[in-house]
PyMOL Python script that loads the backbone (N, CA, C, O; Angstrom):
from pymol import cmd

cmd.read_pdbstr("""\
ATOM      1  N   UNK A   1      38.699 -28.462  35.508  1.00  0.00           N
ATOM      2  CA  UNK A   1      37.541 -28.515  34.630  1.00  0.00           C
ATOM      3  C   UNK A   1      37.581 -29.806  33.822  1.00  0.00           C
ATOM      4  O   UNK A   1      38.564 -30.427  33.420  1.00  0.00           O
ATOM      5  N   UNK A   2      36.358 -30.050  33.686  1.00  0.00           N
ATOM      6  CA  UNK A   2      36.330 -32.078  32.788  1.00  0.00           C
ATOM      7  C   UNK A   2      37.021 -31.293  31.445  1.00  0.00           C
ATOM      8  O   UNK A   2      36.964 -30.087  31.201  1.00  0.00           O
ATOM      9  N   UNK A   3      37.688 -32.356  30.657  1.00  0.00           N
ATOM     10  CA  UNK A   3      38.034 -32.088  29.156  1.00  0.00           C
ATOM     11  C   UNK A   3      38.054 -33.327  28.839  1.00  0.00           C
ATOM     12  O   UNK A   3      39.105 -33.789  28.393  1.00  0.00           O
ATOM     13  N   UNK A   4      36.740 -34.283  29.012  1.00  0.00           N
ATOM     14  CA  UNK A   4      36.554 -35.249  28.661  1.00  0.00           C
ATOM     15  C   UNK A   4      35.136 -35.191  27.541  1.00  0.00           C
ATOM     16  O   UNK A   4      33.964 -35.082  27.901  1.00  0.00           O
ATOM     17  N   UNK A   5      35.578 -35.286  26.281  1.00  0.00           N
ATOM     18  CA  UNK A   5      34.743 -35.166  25.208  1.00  0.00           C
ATOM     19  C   UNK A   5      33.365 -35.916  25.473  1.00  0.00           C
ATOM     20  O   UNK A   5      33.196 -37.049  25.924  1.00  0.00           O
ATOM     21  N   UNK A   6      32.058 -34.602  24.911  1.00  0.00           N
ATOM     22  CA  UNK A   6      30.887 -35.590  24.981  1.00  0.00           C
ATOM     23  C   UNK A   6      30.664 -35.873  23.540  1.00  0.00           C
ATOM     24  O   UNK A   6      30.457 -34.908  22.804  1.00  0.00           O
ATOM     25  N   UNK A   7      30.681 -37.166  23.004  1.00  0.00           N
ATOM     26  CA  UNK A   7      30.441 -37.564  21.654  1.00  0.00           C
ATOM     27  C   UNK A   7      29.298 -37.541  21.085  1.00  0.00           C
ATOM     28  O   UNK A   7      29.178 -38.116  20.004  1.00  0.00           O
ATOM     29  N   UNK A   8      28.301 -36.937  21.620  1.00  0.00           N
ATOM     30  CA  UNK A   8      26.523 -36.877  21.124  1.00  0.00           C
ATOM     31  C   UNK A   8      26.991 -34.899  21.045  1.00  0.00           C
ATOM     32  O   UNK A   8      26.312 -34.304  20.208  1.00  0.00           O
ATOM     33  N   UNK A   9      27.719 -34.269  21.594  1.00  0.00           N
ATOM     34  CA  UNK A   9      27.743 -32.793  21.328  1.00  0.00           C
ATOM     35  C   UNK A   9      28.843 -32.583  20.562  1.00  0.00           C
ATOM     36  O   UNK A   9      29.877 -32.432  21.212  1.00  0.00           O
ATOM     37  N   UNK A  10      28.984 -32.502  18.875  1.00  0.00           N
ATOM     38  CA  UNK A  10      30.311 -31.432  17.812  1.00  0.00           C
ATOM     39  C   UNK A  10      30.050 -30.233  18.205  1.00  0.00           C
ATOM     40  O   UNK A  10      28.965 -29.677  18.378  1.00  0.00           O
ATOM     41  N   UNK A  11      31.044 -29.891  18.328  1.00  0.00           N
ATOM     42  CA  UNK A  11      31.720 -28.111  18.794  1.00  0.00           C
ATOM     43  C   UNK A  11      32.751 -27.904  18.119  1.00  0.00           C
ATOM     44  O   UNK A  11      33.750 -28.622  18.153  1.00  0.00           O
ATOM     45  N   UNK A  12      32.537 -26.382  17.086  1.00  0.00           N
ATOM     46  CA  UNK A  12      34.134 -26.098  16.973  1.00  0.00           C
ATOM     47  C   UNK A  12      34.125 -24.828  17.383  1.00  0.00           C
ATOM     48  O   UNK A  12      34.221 -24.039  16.443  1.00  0.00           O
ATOM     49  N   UNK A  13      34.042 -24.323  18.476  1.00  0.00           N
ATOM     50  CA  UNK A  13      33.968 -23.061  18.816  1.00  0.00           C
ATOM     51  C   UNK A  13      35.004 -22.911  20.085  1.00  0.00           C
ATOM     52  O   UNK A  13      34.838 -22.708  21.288  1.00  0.00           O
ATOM     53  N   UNK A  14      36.112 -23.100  19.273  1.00  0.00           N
ATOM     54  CA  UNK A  14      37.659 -22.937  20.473  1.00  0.00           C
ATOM     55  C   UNK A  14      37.860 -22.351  21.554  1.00  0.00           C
ATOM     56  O   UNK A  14      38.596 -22.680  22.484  1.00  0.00           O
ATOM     57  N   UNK A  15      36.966 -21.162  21.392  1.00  0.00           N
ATOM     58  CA  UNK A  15      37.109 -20.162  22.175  1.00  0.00           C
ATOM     59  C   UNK A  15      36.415 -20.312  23.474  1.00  0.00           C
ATOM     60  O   UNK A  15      36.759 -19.598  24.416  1.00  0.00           O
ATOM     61  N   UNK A  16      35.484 -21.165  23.602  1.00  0.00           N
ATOM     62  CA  UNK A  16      34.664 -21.898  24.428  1.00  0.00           C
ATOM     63  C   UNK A  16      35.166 -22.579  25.766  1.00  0.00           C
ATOM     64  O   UNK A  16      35.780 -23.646  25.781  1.00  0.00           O
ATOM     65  N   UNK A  17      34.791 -21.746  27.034  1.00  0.00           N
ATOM     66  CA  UNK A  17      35.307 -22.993  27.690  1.00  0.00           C
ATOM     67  C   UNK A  17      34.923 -24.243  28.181  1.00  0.00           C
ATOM     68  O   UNK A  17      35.528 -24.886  29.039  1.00  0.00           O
ATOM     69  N   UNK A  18      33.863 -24.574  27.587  1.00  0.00           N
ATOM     70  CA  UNK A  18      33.821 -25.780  27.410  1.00  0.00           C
ATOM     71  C   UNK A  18      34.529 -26.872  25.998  1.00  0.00           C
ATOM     72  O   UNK A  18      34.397 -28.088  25.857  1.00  0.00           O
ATOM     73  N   UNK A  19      34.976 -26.279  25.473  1.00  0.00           N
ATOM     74  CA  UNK A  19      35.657 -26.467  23.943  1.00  0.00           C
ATOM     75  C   UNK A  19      36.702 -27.800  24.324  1.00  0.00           C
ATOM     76  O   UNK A  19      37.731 -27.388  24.859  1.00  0.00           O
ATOM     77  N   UNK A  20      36.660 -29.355  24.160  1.00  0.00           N
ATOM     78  CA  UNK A  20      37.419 -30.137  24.454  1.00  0.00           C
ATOM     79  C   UNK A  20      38.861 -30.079  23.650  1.00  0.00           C
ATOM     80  O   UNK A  20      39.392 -31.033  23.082  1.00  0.00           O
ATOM     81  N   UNK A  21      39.253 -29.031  23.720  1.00  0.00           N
ATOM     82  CA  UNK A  21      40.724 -29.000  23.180  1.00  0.00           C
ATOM     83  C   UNK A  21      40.889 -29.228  21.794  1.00  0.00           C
ATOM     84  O   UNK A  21      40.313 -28.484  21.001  1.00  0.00           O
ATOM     85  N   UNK A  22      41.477 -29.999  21.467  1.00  0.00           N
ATOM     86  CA  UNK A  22      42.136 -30.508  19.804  1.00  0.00           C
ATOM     87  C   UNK A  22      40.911 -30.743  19.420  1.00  0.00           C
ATOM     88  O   UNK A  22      40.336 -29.879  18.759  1.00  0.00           O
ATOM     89  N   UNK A  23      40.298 -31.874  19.728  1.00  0.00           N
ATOM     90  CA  UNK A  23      38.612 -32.488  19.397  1.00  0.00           C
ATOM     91  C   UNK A  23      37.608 -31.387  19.074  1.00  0.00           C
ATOM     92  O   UNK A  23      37.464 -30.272  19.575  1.00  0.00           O
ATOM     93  N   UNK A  24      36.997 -31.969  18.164  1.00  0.00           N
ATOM     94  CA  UNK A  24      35.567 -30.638  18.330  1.00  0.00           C
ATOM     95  C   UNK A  24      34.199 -31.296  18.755  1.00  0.00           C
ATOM     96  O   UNK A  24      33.354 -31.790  18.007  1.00  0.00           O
ATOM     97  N   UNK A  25      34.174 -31.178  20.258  1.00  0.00           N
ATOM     98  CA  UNK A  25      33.472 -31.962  20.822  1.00  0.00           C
ATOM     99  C   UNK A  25      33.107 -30.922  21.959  1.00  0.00           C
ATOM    100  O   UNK A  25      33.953 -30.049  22.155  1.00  0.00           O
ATOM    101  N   UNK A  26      31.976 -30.899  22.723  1.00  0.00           N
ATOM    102  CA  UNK A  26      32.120 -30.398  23.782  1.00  0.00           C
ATOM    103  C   UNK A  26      31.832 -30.924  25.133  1.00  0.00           C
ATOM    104  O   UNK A  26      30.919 -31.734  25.292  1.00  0.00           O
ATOM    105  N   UNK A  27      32.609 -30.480  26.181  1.00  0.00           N
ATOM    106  CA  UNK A  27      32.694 -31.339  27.178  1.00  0.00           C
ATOM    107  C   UNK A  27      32.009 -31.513  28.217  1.00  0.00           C
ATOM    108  O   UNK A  27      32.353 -32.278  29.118  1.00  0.00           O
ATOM    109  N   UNK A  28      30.668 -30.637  28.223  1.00  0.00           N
ATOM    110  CA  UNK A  28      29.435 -30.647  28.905  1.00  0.00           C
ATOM    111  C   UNK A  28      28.242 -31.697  28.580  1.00  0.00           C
ATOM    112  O   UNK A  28      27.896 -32.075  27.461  1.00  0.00           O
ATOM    113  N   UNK A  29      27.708 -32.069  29.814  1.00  0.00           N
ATOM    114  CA  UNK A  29      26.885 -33.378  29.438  1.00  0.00           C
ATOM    115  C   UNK A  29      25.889 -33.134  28.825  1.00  0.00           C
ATOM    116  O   UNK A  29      25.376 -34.049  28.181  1.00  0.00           O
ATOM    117  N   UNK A  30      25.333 -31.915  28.825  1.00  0.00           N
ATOM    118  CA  UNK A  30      24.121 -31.325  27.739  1.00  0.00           C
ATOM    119  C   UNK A  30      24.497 -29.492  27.777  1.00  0.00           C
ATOM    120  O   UNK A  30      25.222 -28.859  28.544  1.00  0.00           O
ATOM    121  N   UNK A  31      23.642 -29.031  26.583  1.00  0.00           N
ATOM    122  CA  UNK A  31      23.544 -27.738  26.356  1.00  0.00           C
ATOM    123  C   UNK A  31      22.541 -27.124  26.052  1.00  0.00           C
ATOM    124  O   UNK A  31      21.667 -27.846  25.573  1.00  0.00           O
ATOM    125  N   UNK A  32      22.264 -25.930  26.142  1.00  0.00           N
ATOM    126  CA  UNK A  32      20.939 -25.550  26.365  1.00  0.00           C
ATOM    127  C   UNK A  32      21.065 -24.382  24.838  1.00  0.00           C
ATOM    128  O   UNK A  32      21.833 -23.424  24.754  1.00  0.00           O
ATOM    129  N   UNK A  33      19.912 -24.916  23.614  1.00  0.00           N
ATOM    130  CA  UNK A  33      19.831 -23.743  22.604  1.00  0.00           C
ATOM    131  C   UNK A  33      19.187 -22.827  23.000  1.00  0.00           C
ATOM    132  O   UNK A  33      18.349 -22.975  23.890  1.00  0.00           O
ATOM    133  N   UNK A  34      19.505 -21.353  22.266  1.00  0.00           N
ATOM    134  CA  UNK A  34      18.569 -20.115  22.453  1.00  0.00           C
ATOM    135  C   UNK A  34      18.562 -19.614  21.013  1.00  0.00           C
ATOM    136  O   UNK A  34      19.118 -20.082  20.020  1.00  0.00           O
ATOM    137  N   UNK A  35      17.848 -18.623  21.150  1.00  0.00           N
ATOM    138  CA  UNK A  35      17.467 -18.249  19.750  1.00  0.00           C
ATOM    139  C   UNK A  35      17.962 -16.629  20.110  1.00  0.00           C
ATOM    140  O   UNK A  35      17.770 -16.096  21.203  1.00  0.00           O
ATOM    141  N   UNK A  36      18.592 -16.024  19.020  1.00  0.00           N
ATOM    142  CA  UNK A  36      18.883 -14.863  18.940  1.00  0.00           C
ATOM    143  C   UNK A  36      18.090 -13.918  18.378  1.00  0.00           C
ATOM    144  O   UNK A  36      18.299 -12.705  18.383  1.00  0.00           O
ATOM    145  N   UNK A  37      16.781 -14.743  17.682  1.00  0.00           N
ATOM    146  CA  UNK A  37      15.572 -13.519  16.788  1.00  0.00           C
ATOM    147  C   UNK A  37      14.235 -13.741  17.261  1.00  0.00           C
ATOM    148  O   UNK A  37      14.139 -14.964  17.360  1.00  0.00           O
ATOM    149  N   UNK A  38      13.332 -13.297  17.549  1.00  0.00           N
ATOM    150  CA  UNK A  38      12.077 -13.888  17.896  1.00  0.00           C
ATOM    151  C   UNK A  38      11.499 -14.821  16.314  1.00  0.00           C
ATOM    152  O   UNK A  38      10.577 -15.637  16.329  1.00  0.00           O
ATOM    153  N   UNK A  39      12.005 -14.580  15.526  1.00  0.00           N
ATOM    154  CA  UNK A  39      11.606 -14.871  14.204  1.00  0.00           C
ATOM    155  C   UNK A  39      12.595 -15.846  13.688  1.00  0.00           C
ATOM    156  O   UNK A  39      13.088 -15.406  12.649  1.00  0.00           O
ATOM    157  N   UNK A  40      13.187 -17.276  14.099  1.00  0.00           N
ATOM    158  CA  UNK A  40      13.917 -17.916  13.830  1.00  0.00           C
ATOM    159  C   UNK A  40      13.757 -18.486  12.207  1.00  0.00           C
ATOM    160  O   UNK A  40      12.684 -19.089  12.198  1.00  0.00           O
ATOM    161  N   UNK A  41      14.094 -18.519  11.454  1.00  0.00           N
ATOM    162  CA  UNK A  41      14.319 -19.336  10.150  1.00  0.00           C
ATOM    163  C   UNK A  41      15.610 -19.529   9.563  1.00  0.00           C
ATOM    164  O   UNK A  41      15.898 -19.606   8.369  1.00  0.00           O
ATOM    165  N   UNK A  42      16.337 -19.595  10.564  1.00  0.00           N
ATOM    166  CA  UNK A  42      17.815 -20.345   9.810  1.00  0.00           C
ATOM    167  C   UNK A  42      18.474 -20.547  11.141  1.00  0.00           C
ATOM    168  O   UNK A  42      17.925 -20.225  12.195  1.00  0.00           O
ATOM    169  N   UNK A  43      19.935 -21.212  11.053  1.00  0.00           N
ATOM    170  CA  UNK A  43      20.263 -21.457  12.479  1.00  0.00           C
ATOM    171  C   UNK A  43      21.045 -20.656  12.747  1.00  0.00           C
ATOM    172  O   UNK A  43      21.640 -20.794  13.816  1.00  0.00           O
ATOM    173  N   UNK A  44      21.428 -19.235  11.685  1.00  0.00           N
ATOM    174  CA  UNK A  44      22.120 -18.362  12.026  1.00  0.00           C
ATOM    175  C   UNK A  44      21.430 -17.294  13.584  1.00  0.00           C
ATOM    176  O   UNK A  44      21.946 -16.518  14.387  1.00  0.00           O
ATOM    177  N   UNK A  45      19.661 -17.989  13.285  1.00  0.00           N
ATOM    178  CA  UNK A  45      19.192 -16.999  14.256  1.00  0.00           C
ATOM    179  C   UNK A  45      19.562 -18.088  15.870  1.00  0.00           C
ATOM    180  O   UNK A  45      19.117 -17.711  16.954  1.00  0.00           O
ATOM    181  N   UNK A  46      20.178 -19.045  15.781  1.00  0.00           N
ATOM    182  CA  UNK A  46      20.072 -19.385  17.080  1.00  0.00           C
ATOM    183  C   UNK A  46      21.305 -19.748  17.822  1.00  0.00           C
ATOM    184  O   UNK A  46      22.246 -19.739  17.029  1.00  0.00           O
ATOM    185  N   UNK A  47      21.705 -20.085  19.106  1.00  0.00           N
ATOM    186  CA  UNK A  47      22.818 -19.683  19.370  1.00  0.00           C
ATOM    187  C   UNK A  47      22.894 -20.535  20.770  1.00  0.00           C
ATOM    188  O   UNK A  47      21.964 -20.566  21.575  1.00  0.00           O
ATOM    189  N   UNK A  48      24.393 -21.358  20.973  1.00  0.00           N
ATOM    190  CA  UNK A  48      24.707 -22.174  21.998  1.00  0.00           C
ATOM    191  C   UNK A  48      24.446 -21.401  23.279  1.00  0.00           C
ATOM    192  O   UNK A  48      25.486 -20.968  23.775  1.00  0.00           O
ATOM    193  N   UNK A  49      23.596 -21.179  23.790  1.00  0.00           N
ATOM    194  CA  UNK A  49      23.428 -20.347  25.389  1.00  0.00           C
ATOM    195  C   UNK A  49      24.209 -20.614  26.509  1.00  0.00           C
ATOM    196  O   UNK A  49      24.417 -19.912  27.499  1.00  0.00           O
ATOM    197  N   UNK A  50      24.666 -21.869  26.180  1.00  0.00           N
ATOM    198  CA  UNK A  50      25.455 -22.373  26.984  1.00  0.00           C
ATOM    199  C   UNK A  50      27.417 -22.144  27.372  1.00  0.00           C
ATOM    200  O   UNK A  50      28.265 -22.518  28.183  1.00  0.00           O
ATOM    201  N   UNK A  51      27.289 -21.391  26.303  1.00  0.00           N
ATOM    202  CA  UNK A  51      28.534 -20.696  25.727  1.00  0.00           C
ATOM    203  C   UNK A  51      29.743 -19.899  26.988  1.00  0.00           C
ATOM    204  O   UNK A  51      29.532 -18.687  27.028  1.00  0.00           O
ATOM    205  N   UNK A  52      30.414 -20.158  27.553  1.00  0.00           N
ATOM    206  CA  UNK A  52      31.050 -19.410  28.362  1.00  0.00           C
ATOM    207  C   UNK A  52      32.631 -19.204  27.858  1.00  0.00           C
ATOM    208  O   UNK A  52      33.283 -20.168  27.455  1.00  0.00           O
ATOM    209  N   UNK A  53      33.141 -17.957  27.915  1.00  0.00           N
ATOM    210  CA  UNK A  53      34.226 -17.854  27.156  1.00  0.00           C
ATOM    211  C   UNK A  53      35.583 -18.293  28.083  1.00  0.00           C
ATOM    212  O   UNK A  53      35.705 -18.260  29.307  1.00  0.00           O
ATOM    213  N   UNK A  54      36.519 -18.700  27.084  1.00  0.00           N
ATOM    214  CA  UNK A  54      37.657 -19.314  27.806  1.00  0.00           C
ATOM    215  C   UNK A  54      38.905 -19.097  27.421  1.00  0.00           C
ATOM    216  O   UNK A  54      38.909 -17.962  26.944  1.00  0.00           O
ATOM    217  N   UNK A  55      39.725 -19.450  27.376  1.00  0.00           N
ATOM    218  CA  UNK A  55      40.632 -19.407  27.098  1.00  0.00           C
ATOM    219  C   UNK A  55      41.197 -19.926  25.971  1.00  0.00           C
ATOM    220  O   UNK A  55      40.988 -21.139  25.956  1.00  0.00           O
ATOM    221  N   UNK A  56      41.947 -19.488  24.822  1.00  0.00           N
ATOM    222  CA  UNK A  56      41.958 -20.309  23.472  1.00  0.00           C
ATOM    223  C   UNK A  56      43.418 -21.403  23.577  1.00  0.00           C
ATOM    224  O   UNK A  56      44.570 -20.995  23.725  1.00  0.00           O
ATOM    225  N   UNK A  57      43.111 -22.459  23.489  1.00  0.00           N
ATOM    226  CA  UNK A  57      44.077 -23.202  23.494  1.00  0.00           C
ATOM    227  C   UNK A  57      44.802 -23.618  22.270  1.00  0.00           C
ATOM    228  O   UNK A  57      45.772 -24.372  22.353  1.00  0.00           O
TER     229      UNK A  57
END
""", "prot")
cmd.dss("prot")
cmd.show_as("cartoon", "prot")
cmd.util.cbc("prot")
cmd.orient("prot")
């Protein structure tokens, strides 16, 4: 798997497997937002879709 940091994407979500290790960067060339409320007004309602879980390093 790449673990070559993308510097236009901060990530600190470790748990991620896309999560570039030590860095909080993530290592996908883009990511796709979603929204978790039909009624978005904060960014608590929205959420990395792109998210696949991994392994915590």
């Amino acid at each position: 798997m790449n673990k070559t940091p993308n510097n236009s994407i901060r990530c600190s979500v470790n748990r991620c497997a896309y999560h570039c290790g030590e860095q909080n960067y993530c290592t996908l060339n883009e990511i796709k937002v979603g929204c978790c409320d039909a009624n978005v007004t904060n960014c608590a309602n929205t959420e990395c879709a792109s998210f696949q879980l991994g392994t915590k390093q």
